[in-house]
C-alpha positions in Angstrom: 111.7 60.1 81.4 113.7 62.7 83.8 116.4 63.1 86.3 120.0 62.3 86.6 119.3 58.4 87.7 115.7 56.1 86.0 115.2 52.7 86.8 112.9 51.3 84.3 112.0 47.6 85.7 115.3 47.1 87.2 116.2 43.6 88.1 119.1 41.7 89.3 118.5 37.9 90.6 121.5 35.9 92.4 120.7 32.2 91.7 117.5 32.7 90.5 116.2 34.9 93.5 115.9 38.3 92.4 117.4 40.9 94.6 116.3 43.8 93.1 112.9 43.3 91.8 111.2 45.0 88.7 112.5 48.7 90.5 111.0 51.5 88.7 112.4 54.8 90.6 113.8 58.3 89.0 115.4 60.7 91.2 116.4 64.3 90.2 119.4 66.2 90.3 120.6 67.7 93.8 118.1 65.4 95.4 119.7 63.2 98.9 117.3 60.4 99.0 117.4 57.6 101.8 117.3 54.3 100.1 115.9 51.7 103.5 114.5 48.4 104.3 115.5 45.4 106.1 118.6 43.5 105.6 118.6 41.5 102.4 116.1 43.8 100.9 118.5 44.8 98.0 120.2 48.4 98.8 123.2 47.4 98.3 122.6 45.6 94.9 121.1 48.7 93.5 123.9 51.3 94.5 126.0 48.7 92.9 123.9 48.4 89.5 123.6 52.6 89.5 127.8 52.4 89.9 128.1 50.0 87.5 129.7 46.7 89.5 126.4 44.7 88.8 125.2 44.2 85.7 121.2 43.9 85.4 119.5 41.3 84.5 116.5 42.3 83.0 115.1 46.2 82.8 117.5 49.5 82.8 119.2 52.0 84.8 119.8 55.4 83.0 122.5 57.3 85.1 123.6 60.7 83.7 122.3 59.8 80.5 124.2 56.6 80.3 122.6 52.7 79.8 124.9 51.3 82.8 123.8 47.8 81.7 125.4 48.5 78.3 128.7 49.8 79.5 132.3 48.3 79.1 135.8 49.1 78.9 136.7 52.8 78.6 133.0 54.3 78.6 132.4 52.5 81.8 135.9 53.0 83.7 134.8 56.8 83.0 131.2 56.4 84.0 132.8 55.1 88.0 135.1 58.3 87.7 131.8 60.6 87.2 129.7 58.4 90.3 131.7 58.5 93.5 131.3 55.4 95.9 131.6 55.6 100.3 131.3 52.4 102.2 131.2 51.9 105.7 134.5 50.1 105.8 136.0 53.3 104.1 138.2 51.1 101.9 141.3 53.7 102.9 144.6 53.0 102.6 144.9 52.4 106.1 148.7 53.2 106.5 148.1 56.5 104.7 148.1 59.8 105.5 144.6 61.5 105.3 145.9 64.0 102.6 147.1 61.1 100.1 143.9 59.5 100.6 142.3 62.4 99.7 144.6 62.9 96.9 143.5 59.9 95.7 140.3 61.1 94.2 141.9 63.1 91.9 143.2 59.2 90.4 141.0 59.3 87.6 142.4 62.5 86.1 146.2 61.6 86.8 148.2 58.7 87.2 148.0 56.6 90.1 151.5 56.9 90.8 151.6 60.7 90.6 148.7 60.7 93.5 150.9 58.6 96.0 154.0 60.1 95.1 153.6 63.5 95.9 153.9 65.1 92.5 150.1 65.5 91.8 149.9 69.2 90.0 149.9 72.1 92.9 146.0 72.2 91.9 145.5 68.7 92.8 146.9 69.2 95.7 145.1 72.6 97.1 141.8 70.6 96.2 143.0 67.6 98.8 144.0 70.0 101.3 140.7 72.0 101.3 138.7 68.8 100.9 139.9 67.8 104.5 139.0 71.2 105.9 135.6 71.0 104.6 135.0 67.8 106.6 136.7 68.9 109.8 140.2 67.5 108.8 142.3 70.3 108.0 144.8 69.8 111.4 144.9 65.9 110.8 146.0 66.2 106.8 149.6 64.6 107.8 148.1 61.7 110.3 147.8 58.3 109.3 144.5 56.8 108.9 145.1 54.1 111.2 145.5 56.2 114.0 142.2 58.0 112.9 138.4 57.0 114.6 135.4 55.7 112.6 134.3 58.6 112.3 137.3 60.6 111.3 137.6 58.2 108.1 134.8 58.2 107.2 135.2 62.0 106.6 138.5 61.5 104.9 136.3 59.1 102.6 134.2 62.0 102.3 137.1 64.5 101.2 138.2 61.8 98.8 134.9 61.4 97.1 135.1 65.6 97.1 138.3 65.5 95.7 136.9 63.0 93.0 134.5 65.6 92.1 131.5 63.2 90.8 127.9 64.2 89.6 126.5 61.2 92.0 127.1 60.0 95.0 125.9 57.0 96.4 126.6 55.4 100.0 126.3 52.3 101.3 125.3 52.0 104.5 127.8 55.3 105.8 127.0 55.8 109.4 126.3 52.2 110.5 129.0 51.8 112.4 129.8 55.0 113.9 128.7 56.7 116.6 125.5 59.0 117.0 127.4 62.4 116.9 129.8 60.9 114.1 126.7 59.6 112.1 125.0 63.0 112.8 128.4 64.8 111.4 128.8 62.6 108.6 125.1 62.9 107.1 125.5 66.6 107.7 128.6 66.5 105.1 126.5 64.3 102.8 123.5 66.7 102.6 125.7 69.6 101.9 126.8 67.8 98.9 123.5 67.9 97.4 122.1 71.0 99.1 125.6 73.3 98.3 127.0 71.5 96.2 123.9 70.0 93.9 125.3 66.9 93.3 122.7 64.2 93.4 123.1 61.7 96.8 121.8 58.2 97.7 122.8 56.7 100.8 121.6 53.5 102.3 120.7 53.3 105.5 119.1 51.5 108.4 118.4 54.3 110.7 114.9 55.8 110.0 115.2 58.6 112.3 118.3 59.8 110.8 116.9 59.0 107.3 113.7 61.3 107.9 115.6 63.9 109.2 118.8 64.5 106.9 117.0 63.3 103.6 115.0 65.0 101.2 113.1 61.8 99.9 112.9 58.0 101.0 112.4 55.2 98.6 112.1 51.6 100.4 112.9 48.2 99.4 111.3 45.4 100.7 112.6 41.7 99.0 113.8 44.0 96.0 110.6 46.0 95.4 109.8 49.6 95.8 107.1 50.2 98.6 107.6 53.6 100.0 108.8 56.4 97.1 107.6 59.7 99.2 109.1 62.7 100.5 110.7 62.0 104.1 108.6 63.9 105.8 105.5 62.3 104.3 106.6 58.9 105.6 104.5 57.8 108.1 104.8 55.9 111.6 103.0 53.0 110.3 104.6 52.8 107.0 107.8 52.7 108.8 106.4 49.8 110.9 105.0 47.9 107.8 108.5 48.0 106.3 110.6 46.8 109.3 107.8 44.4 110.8 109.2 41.3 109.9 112.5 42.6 111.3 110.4 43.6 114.6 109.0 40.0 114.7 112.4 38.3 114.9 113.8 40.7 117.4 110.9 39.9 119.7 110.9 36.3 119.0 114.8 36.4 119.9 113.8 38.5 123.5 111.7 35.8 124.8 
């Protein structure tokens, strides 16, 4: 066994339906992998298993080094500190500035209140700052994130997770509701953090030209199995139509 993350017969089921299906997958270290398939095919259990929010229920998922199935309390707090987590509803504190968003990263080396109330160590607070300018942000540091676009935030989500400073990344579903120059801008950032930065990335997504493009590798789900584990630019036109078929189907069916 190698890499940073090994599913070893992973499987979650939700009522007795198993959303992630006997998943067997490693992926290496500074790798940004495109994790696809239709909606309902279990992406977003799986980032949520690697992170740690979902506990398996059969097979295992080794993430630097660690049996996420076997952690609790302390060992598993620290384990979420060391794998950052973007969503595509940001989950910002809206009425925030950027920069104390940002800040906020650093929350699982000081105290919460220290973040928010402006006394985070002059370190901390350099690191927030030039998080923002990496993603674009530097003359919007003192704007509230409410008055920011989709695709602002999700950068300032970005500078958090940079701030955070984790070994993994995962991201669920990023770009799907922003626009094409945002999502374009936005994958950019996230393949510099594995490419630069070598941290290891997985991002969900539903856009396969995007996801053969930006990532380095795609693995596919398809009702919670792996069908497609191949480098991007290996994936082919018909594989990509064998995966979304069904999805194809309805659409058409709904046309007529």
């Amino acid at each position: 066994m190698s890499g940073v993350i090994h599913c070893d017969d992973l499987t979650h089921t939700f009522d007795g339906i198993a959303a992630v299906d006997r998943a067997t997958l490693t992926i290496a270290a500074g790798e940004f992998v495109g994790l696809v398939g239709p909606s309902g095919a279990g992406k977003t259990t799986l980032l949520r298993t690697l992170n740690g929010f979902v506990t398996p229920s059969a097979g295992r998922a080794i993430v630097a080094g660690r049996d996420v199935g076997a952690l609790n309390g302390r060992d598993l707090r620290r384990h979420r500190r060391q794998v950052g987590m973007i969503y595509q509803r940001f989950h910002l504190v809206e009425r925030a500035t950027a920069f104390h968003n940002a800040l906020s990263g650093a929350a699982g080396r000081l105290s919460p209140w220290r973040t928010w109330l402006s006394t985070a160590p002059p370190g901390e607070r350099v690191r927030a700052l030039d998080a923002l300018a990496r993603v674009g942000l530097a003359d919007r540091w003192a704007q509230r994130v409410d008055t920011l676009s989709g695709g602002q935030r999700q950068r300032v989500a970005i500078a958090r997770t940079v701030v955070q400073d984790p070994q993994i990344v995962l991201a669920d579903e990023p770009v799907a509701s922003l626009d094409p120059a945002s999502a374009e801008r936005v994958l950019t950032l996230l393949a510099d953090l594995a490419r630069k930065d070598g941290r290891t990335v997985v991002a969900s997504l539903h856009q396969v030209e995007l996801a053969g493009r930006f990532c380095d590798r795609i693995i596919a789900l398809d009702q919670g199995r792996v069908v497609i584990d191949a480098p991007a630019r290996q994936v082919t036109a018909e594989q990509w139509g064998t995966l979304y078929r069904l999805e194809h189907d309805v659409l058409a069916e709904e046309a007529v």
